[in-house]
C-alpha positions, 0 to 999 in steps of 0.5 A, a space after each residue: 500500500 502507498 499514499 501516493 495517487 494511483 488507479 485502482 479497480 476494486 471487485 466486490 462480489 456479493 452471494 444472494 443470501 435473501 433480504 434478511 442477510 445485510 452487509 451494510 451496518 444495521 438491519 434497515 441499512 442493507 448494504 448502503 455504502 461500498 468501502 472502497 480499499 483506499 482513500 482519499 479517493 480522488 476520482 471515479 472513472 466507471 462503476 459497472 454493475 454486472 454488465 451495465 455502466 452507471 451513470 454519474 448521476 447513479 452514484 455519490 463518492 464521499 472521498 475522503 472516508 471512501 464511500 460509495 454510495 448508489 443513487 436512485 432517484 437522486 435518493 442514497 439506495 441499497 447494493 441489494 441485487 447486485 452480484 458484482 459492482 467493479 469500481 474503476 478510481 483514483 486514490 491517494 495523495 499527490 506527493 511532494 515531486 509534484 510541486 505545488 499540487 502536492 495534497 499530502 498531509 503535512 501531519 504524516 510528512 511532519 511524523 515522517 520526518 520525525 521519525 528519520 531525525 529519531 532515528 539518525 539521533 540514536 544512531 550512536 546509542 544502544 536502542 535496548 537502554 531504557 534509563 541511566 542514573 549516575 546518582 552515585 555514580 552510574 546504573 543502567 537499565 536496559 529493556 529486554 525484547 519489545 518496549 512494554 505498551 508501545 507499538 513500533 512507533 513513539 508515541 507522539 508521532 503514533 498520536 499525530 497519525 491516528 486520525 489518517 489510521 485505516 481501521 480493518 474490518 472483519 467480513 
């Protein structure tokens, strides 16, 4: 996975199971949205449902949480009937070599950046040492395998990430 803007084509393929089994969230929501894989989404070149194209006028992109949603009517309906939706899209952000237009979010360019001036500045230190006193005159404490309730990144850098996190589903 990248942040850079690429094309995707995404397959959801959907097994009839009747009108009481819903994939969408709660029992009067059946399959409202589709989850598109990436975000932000930028464009949408085709959706295609079975062998029919929709038109722009069928269905509403909300491209920043990667929301697809049909139209009927110009009302927000259901996925329900369809077996196969293909989704042709543009995700991702425009990154800093492309000048100006660039749509990176400085919070995860400034958490990058952080983390390559960490890791050069410890560099010359032992990464397992977690304390040093030299009240009367030196102890060391050292962590031994992972850092207890920590993921692999600090803290303050994982806090300034969370909001462009992806959360993972389970089907």
């Amino acid at each position: 996975m990248t942040l850079a803007s690429e094309e995707l084509v995404q397959t959801f393929r959907f097994e009839d199971h009747g009108i009481r089994r819903f994939s969408g969230v709660g029992a009067a929501n059946p399959r409202r949205h589709l989850i598109l894989a990436r975000r932000p989404v930028t464009a949408v070149a085709s959706v295609v449902v079975g062998d029919t194209a929709l038109q722009e006028a069928d269905f509403e992109i909300d491209g920043a949480a990667g929301l697809l949603s049909r139209l009927r009517n110009d009302r927000v309906s259901s996925w329900h009937g369809c077996h196969k939706v293909v989704v042709s899209f543009t995700a991702g952000y425009r990154l800093q070599d492309a000048g100006n237009d660039r749509t990176l979010p400085y919070d995860i360019e400034k958490a990058v950046i952080d983390l390559v001036k960490g890791a050069r500045s410890a560099r010359k230190r032992d990464p397992l040492l977690k304390e040093i006193e030299v009240v009367d005159v030196d102890r060391k404490v050292f962590w031994v395998g992972g850092t207890p309730g920590s993921s692999t990144l600090p803290p303050e850098i994982a806090a300034t990430l969370d909001q462009w996190r992806y959360v993972a589903l389970a089907a």
